[in-house]
C-alpha positions as CSV (number, residue, x, y, z in Angstrom):
1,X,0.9,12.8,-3.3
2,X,-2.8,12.5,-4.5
3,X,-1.8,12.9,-8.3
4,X,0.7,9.9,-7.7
5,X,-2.0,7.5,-6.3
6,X,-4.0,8.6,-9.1
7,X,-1.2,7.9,-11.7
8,X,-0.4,4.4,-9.8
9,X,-4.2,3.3,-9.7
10,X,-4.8,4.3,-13.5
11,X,-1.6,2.6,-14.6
12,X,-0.9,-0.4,-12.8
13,X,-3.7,-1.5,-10.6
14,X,-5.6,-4.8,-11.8
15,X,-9.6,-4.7,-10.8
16,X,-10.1,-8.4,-9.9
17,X,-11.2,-8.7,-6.5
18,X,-14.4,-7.1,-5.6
19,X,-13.9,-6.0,-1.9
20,X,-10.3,-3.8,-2.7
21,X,-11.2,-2.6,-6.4
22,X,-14.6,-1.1,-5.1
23,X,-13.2,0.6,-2.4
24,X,-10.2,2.2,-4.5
25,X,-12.6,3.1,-6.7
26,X,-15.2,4.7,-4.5
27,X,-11.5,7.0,-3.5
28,X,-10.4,7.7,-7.2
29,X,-14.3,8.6,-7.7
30,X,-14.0,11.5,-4.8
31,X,-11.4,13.0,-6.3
32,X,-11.7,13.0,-10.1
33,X,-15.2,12.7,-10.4
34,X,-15.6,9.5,-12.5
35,X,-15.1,6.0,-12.2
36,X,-12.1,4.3,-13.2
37,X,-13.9,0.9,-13.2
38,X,-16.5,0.2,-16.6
39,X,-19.7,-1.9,-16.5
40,X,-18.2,-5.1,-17.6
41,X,-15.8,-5.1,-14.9
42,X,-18.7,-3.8,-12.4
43,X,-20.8,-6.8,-13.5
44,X,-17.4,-9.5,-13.1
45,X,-16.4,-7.9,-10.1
46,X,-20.0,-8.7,-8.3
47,X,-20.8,-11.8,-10.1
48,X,-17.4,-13.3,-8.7
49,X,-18.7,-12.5,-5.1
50,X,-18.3,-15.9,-3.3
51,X,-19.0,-16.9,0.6
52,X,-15.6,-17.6,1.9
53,X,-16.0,-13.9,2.8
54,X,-17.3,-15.0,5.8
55,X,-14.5,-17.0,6.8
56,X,-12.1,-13.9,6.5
57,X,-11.0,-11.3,9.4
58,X,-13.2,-8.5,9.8
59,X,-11.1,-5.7,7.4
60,X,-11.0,-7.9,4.8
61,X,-14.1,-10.1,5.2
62,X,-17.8,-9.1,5.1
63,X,-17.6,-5.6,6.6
64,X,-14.7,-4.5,3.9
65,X,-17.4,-6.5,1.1
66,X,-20.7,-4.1,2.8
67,X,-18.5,-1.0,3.2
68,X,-17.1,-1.5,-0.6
69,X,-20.8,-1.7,-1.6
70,X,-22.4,0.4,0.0
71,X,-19.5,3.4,-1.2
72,X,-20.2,2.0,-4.6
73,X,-24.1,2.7,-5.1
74,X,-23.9,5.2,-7.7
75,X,-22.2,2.8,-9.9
76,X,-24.1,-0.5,-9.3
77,X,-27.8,-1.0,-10.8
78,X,-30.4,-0.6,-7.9
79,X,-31.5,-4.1,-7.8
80,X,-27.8,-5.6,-7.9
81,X,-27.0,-3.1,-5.5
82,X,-30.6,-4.1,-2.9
83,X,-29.6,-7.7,-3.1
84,X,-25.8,-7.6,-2.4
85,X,-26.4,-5.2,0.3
86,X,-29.1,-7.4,2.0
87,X,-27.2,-10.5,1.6
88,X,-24.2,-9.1,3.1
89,X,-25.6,-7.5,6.4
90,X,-28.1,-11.0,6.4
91,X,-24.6,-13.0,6.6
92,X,-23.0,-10.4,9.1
93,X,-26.2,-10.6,11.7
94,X,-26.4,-14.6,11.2
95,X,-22.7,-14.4,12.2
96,X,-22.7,-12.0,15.2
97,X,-25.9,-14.0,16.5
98,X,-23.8,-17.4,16.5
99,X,-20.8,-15.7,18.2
100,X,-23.1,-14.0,20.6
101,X,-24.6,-17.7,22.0
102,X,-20.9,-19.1,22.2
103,X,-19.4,-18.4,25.5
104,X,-17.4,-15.0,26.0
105,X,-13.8,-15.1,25.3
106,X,-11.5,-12.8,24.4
107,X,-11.2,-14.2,21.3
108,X,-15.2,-14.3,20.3
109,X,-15.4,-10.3,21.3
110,X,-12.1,-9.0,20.0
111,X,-11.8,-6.6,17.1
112,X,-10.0,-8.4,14.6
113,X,-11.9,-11.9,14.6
114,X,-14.8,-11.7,16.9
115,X,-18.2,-9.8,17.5
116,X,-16.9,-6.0,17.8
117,X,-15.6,-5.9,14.2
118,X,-18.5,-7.3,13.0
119,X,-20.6,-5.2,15.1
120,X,-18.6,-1.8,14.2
121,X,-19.8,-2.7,10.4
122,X,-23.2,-2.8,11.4
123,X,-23.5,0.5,13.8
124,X,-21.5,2.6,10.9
125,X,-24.2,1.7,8.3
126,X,-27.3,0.5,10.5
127,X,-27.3,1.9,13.6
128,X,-31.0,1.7,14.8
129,X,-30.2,-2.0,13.4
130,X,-26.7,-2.1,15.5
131,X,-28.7,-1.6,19.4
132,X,-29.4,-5.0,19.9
133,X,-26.2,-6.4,19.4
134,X,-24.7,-3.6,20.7
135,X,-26.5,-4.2,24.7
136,X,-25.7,-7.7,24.3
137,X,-21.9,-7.3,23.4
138,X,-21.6,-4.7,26.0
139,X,-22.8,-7.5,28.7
140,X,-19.9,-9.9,27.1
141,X,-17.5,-7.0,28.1
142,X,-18.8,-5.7,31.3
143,X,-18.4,-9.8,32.2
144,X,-14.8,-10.0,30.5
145,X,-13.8,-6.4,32.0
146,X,-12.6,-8.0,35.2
147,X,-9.5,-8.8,37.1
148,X,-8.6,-11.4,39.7
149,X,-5.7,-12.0,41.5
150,X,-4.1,-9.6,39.5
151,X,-4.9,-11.2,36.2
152,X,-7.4,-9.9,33.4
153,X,-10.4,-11.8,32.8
154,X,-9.7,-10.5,29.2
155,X,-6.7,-12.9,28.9
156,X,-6.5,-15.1,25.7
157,X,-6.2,-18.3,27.5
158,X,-4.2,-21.4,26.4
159,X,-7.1,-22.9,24.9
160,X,-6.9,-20.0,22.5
161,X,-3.6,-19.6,21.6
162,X,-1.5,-21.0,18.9
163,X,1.2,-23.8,18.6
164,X,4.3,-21.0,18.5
165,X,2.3,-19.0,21.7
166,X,1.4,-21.8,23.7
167,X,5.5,-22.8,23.7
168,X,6.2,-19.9,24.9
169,X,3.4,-19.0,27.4
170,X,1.7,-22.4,28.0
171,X,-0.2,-20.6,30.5
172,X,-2.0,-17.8,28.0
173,X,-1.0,-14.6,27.5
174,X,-2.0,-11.0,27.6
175,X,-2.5,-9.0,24.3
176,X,-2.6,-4.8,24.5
177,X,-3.3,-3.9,21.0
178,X,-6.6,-3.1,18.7
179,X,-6.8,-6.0,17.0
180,X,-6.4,-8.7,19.6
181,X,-6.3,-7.3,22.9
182,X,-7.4,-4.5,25.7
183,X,-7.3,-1.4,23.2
184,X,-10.2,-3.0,21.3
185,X,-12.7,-3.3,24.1
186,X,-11.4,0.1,25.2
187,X,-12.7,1.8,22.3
188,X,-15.6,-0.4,22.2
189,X,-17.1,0.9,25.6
190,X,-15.9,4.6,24.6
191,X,-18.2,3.9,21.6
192,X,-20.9,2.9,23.2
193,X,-20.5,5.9,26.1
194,X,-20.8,8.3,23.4
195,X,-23.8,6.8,21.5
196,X,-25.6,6.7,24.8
197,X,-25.8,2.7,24.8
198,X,-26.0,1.0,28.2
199,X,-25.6,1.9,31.8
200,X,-23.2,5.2,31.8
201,X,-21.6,4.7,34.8
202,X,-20.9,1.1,34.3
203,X,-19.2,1.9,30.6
204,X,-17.6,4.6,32.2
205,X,-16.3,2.3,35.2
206,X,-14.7,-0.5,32.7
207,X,-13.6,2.2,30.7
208,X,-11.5,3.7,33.7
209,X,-10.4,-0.3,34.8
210,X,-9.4,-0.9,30.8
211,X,-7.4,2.7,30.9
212,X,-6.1,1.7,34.2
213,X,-4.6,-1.7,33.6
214,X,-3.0,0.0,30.6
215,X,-1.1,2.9,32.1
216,X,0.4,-0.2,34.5
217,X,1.9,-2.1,32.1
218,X,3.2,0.7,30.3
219,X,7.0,0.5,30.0
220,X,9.1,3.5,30.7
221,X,10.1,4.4,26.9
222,X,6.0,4.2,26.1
223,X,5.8,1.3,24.5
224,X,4.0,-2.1,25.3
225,X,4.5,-5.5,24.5
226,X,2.9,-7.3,21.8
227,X,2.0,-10.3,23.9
228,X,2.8,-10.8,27.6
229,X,2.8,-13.9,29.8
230,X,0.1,-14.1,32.2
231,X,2.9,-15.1,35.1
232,X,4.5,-11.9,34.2
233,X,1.7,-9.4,34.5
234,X,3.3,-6.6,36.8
235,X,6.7,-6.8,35.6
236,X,8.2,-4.6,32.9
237,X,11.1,-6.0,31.0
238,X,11.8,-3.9,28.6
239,X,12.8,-5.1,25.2
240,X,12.5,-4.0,21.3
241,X,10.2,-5.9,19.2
242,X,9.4,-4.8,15.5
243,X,7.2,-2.1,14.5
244,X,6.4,-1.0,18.1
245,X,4.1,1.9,17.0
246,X,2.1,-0.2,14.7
247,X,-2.0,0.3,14.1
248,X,-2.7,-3.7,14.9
249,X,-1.0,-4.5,18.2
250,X,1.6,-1.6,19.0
251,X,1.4,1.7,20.2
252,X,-0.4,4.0,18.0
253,X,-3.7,2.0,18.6
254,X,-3.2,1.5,22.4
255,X,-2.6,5.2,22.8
256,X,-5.7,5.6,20.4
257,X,-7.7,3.8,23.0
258,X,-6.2,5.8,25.5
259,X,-7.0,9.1,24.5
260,X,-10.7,8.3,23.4
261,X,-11.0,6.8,27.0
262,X,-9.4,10.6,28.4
263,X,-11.6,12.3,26.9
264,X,-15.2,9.9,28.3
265,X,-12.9,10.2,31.6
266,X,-12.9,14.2,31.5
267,X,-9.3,13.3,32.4
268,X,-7.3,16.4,30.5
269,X,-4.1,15.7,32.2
270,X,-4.2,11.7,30.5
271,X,-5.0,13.4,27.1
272,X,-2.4,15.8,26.8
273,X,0.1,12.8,28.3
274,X,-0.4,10.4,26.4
275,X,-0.8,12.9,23.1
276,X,2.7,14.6,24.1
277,X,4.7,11.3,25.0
278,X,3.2,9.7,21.4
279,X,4.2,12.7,19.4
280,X,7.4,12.4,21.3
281,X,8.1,8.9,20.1
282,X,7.2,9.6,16.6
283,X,10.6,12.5,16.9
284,X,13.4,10.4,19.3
285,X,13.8,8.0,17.7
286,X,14.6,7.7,13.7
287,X,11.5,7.9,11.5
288,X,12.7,6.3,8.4
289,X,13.4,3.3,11.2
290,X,10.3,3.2,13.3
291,X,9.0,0.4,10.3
292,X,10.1,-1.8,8.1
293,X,7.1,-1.2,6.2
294,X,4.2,1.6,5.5
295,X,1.3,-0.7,5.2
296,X,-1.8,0.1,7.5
297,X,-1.9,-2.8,10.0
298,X,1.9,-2.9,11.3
299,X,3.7,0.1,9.0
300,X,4.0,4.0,8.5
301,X,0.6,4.4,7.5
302,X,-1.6,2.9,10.4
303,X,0.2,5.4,12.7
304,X,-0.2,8.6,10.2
305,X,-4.0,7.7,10.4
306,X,-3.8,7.4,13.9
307,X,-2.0,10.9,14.2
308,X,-4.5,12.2,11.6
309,X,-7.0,11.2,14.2
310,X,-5.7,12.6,17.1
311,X,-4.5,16.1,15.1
312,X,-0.6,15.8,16.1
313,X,0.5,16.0,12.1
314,X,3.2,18.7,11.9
315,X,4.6,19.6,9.0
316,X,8.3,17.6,10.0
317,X,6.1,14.6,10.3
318,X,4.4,15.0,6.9
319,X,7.7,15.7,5.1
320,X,8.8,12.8,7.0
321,X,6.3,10.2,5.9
322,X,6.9,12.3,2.2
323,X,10.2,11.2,2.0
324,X,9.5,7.1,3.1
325,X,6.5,7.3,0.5
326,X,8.8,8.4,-2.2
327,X,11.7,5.6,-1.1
328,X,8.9,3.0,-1.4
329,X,8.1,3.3,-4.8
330,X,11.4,4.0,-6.1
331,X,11.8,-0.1,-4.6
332,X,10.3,-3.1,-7.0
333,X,9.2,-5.4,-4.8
334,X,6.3,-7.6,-5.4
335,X,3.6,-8.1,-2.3
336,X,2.8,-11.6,-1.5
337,X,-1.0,-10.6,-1.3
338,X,-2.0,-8.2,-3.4
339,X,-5.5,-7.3,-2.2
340,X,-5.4,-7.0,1.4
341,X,-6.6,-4.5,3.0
342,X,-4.1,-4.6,5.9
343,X,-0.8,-5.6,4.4
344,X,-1.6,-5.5,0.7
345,X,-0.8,-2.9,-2.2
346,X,-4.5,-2.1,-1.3
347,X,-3.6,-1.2,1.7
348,X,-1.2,1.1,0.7
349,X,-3.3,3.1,-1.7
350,X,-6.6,2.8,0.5
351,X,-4.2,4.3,3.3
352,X,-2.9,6.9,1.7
353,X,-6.1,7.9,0.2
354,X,-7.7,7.9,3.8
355,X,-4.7,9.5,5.0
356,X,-5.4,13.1,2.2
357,X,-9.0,12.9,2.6
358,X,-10.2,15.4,5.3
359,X,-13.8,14.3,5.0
360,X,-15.6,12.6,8.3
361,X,-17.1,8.9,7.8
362,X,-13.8,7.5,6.0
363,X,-14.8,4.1,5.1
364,X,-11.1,3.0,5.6
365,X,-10.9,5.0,9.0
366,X,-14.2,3.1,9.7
367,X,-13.3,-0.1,9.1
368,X,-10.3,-0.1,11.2
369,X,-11.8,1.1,14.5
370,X,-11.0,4.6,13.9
371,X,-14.4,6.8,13.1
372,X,-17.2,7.4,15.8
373,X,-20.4,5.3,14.8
C-alpha cells in the first residue's frame, strides 16, 4: 500500500496549497528520505500563506498550517521557518484568548470549532505554553459538565443551531460525537487527567458523568445518533443514519472517548466492552457497506485510525480495508475539494499514510484528537 501512495503522490498530486502539500510531504519524506517538493515550490507555497486560515475549522485551519510547519523544518530556511512558526501560534493564542472571555457554550469549547482544537495544537507543540489555557478551559468544562432535569448543560442550544436543525429541533439538540459533541470534552478531561492538569478528582468525576451519560443513550445495536432532540433525551429510537461508525460524529470516536475514559476510570470491565462490541460492529455487519466513503472525518479511514489506536486491527480487517482501497482507485471520480484534510484527496493520502506509520506523535493522529499531548 505504501509504494501506491508513493506512486499516486509523485504522479498526480499538485503542490499548491501550503497546509496539505507540507504535510504530504513531511509523510513521503519519512519514508523515501527526500523531499518531493523543490525550493521554488517551498518559497510559493509559504509566500501564498494568507489569514483566512483563521477563519477555517481547526484540522484544516491554523493548527493543520503550525503542524505542517513545524513537520517541515528541515526543508524551510531557519528564518522563514522562526517567523511562520511565531506568527502562527501568535494568531492561535490571540484566538483561544478571545473565545476564552466569550461565554461557555458548547459550541466555543468543542473540538471542531471552538477552544479544545485550538488548544490540542498548542499542548502537542508547546506544552509548558499550553497550562494556562489548559486550567482555564478545564473551568469552561467542569461548568458545561452538568445535567439538570435530565438535560446536559453541554447541549447546543437553539441559539446555536442552524436553519435545517432548528426545523427540526427548535428546542436544541444533543450531539455525541468528537467533533461537535460529548466525545470531545470526554477526551479533553482524560487529557488533562493524564498530564496531571487540574483537580484529579474533579476531571475524574466529569469524566465518569461524560462516560455515564454516554453508556445511557447508547442504543441496543451500539450505535448513537448523530443529533438528538433535547425533548427526547432518555428515549432510544433506533434508526440507521449514514456512516454510523464515522471518526466526526459516529461511533468510532464516541467509543474512542470511551475507552480513553476506562482506562482514567480503572474500569477494565468498560474497556474490554466497549473494545469487544466495536470490533464486533466492524464484522456483523458488511464492511464494504459500513461507508460510502474512506475519507478520515465520516469514511473507512477515520475508523482504521481509530482501531489502529485502540490495537483491534486483525488481519480480516486489514484485508478488508485492502480490498475497499483498491476499489477506490480503480473509480475516477473527481473530489469537490481537493485539499481538505477531512474529506479531501488529502485526506485520503494523509490517512493512509498515518494509518502504515507505526511511529508515536502522528501529526495527522494529532490533529484529529487522537495522540496523548
Amino acid at each position: 500500500m505504501k509504494n501506491k501512495i508513493l506512486k499516486k503522490i509523485d504522479s498526480d498530486y499538485s503542490f499548491r496549497n501550503c497546509r496539505d502539500s507540507l504535510l504530504l510531504d513531511y509523510y513521503y519524506r519519512e519514508y523515501c528520505g527526500k523531499s518531493i517538493i523543490d525550493d521554488e515550490t517551498i518559497s510559493r507555497l509559504l509566500n501564498s500563506v494568507k489569514i483566512n486560515y483563521l477563519y477555517m475549522d481547526n484540522v484544516n485551519g491554523l493548527p493543520l498550517l503550525g503542524t505542517s510547519i513545524i513537520c517541515s523544518k528541515d526543508i524551510i530556511e531557519r528564518n522563514m521557518f522562526t517567523k511562520l512558526k511565531g506568527n502562527t501560534v501568535l494568531l492561535l493564542k490571540k484566538k483561544i484568548n478571545l473565545l476564552q472571555k466569550m461565554d461557555i457554550s458548547m459550541k466555543r469549547e468543542e473540538f471542531i470549532s471552538g477552544n479544545i482544537g485550538l488548544i490540542n495544537f498548542v499542548a502537542h507543540n508547546f506544552f509548558d505554553e499550553s497550562k494556562e489555557f489548559l486550567l482555564e478551559e478545564l473551568e469552561r468544562v467542569y461548568f458545561l459538565t452538568n445535567i439538570n432535569n435530565r438535560i446536559p448543560t453541554w447541549k447546543t442550544s437553539n441559539k446555536e443551531s442552524n436553519s435545517l436543525d432548528l426545523e427540526k429541533m427548535p428546542n436544541g439538540h444533543l450531539r455525541f460525537g468528537i467533533a461537535h459533541g460529548s466525545s470531545g470534552l470526554l477526551i479533553f478531561l482524560v487529557k488533562c487527567f493524564n498530564k496531571g492538569i487540574g483537580n484529579k478528582e474533579k476531571n475524574l468525576e466529569k469524566i465518569k458523568v461524560l462516560t455515564d451519560f454516554l453508556l445511557k443513550e447508547m442504543y441496543p445495536a451500539f450505535f448513537w445518533p448523530a443529533k438528538k432532540p433535547l425533548d427526547e433525551i432518555g428515549i432510544k429510537k433506533q434508526y440507521i443514519f449514514p456512516n454510523q461508525l464515522s471518526w466526526c460524529y459516529g461511533s468510532s470516536g464516541i467509543v474512542y472517548s470511551l475507552y480513553l475514559a476506562a482506562q482514567a476510570l480503572k474500569d477494565y470491565k468498560l474497556l474490554e466492552y466497549v473494545s469487544i462490541k466495536f470490533l464486533e460492529n466492524t464484522i456483523v455487519n458488511d464492511f464494504e457497506l459500513l461507508f460510502d466513503n474512506y475519507f478520515v472525518c465520516h469514511g473507512y479511514l477515520g475508523m482504521m485510525l481509530i482501531l489502529q489506536k485502540m490495537d483491534l486491527i486483525n488481519n480480516s480487517l486489514w484485508n478488508s480495508f485492502e480490498k475497499i482501497v483498491v476499489q477506490e482507485q480503480k473509480n475516477d471520480y473527481s473530489l469537490k475539494d481537493k485539499f481538505n484534510l477531512l474529506t479531501g484527496e488529502t485526506s485520503i493520502l494523509s490517512g493512509l499514510f498515518s494509518l502504515i506509520n507505526t511511529r508515536k506523535n502522528d501529526p495527522l493522529k494529532q490533529l484529529l484528537f487522537l495522540e496523548e499531548w
